[in-house]
Each structure stands twice: as structure tokens, then as C-alpha cells.
LONUBA-875161 format. One record per atom (N, C-alpha, C): z, x, y. Coordinates in steps of 0.05 Angstrom, whole numbers, plus 5000, padded with zeros to 4 digits. Layout:
N
ZXY
...
% end
This chain:
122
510694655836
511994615861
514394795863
514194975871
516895215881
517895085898
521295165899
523394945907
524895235916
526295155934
528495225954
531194985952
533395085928
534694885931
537294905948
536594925976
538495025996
536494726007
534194686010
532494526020
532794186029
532693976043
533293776035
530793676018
531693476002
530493355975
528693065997
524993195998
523093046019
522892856007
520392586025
519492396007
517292525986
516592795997
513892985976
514693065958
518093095961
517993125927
519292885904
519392645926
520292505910
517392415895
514992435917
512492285904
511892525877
512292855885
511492955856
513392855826
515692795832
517692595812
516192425803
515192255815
513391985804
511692035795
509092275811
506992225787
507092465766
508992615769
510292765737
510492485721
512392395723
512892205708
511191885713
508991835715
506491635709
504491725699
504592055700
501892165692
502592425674
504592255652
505792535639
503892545612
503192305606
500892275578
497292395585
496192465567
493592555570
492892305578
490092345586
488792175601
489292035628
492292025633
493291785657
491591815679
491491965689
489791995718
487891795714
485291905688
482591705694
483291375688
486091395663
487091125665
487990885694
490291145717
490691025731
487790925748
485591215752
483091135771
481890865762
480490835742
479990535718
481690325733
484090275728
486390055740
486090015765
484990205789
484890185821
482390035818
481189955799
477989835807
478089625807
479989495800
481289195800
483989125814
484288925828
486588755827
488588805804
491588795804
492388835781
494888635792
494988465771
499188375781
500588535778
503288435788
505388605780
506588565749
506088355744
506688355713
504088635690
502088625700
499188835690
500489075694
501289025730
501989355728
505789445715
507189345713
508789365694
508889435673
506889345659
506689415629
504889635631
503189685650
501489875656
503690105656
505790165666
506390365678
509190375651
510190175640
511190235610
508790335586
506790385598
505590535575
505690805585
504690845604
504791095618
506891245613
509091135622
512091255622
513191365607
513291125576
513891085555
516591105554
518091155529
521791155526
522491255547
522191445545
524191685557
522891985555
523792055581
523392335587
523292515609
522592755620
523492885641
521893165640
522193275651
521793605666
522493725674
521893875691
522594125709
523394345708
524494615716
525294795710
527295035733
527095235727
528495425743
525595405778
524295365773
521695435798
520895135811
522094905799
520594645807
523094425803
521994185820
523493955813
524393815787
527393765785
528093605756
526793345757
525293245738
525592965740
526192795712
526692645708
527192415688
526192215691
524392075672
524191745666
524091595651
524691315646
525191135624
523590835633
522090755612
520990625618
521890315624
525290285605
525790095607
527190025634
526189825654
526989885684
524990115698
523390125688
522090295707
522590525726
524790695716
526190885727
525091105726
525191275749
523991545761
526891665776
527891875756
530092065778
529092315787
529692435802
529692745807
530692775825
531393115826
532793305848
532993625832
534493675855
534794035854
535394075823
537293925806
538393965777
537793715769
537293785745
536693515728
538693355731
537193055731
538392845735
539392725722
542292635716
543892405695
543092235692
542092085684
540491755693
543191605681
546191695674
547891555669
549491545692
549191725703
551291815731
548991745764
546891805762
544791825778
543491585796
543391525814
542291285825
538091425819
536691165810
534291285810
532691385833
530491535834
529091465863
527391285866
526191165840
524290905836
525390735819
525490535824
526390335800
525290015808
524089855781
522389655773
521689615803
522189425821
519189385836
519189625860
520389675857
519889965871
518590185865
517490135837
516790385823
513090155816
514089915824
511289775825
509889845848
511789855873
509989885892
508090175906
511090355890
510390615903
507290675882
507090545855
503890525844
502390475860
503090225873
500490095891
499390275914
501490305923
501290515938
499790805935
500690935916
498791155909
496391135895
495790935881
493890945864
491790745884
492990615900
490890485908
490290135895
493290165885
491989835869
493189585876
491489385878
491389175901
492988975878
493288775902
495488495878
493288365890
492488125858
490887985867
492687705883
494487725887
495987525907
495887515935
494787785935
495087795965
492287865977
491287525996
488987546002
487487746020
489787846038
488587976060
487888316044
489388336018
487288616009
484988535996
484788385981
482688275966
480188225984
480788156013
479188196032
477888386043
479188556040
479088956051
477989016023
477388895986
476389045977
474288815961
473088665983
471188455976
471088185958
474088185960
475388005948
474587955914
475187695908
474487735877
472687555872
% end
């Protein structure tokens, strides 16, 4: 993702921040697709997404978005320069970083009947 950092900082690159950092281990993709085939809580997908995450870590470079994440708290930073996560407000953090999952991946809470409805319930 080539960056213009004169640019303002979109929600598109906040989503490439997130799935840099949910889909930084081999495999994650077919892992996250697998997890969309079910209902998942938020407690499932929590620990779901501390595996994914794991400690600590980050990216980016001179041509693309900084990002940083830590799994404890469920934190996702980025912007134009790498991010302090000491100084830094995150751009995802714990249920926010649950939902923007649900959201992209497609994965339903089994609490809530009216999706379980829309995916033939359980």
C-alpha cells in the first residue's frame, strides 16, 4: 500500500493496520475463513485473535503504513510513522478490535439471534 504522507490517515488504511496485524502468522487467512463457519463468542474470538496477534509486533516501511500490535488488550496502532504504543492512542483496542473481526471476517456471535437467523441459526 503506497502512502502519501501529506494524505489524511482513511478508515482503508486503518482496516490494512488490522489485517497486517491478525493475519501476520502463516496460515491466518484459511484460519480466520474456518472461524466464519461458526458462531464464535467474544470470549472464542478473543483468544482467537491473541493467537493470531501474539506478543508483540509491527511493520511498515518507507512506501506503506506503520503499524504495531500487542496482543495483550488487543491493540492495533498505525499511521504515517511508526507508532509508540507508549505515547499512542490505539486504532483498535479489546472490543473494538472484537468487533472490527466480526465485521471483516464475517463472524457471527452466537448471542445474537437475529444473525444466527440470517446464517440458519444453530
Amino acid at each position: 500500500m503506497a502512502i502519501d504522507p501529506d494524505q489524511p490517515f482513511t478508515p482503508e488504511h486503518a482496516e490494512y493496520c488490522f489485517r497486517r496485524a491478525v493475519c501476520s502468522m502463516a496460515g491466518a487467512k484459511e484460519r480466520w475463513a474456518a472461524r466464519a463457519e461458526r458462531p464464535m463468542s467474544d470470549a472464542e474470538l478473543a483468544e482467537a485473535l491473541r493467537y493470531e496477534i501474539g506478543e508483540f509486533g509491527g511493520g511498515g516501511g518507507p512506501d506503506t503504513v506503520d503499524y504495531a500490535y500487542q496482543k495483550s488488550g488487543l491493540k492495533i496502532w498505525g499511521g504515517w510513522k511508526w507508532p509508540n504504543p507508549h505515547t499512542t492512542k490505539p486504532l483498535f483496542q479489546g472490543t473494538a478490535t472484537i468487533a472490527e473481526t466480526r465485521r471483516l471476517f464475517g463472524i457471527c456471535n452466537p448471542s445474537d439471534d437475529r444473525q444466527l437467523t440470517l446464517f440458519g441459526g444453530m
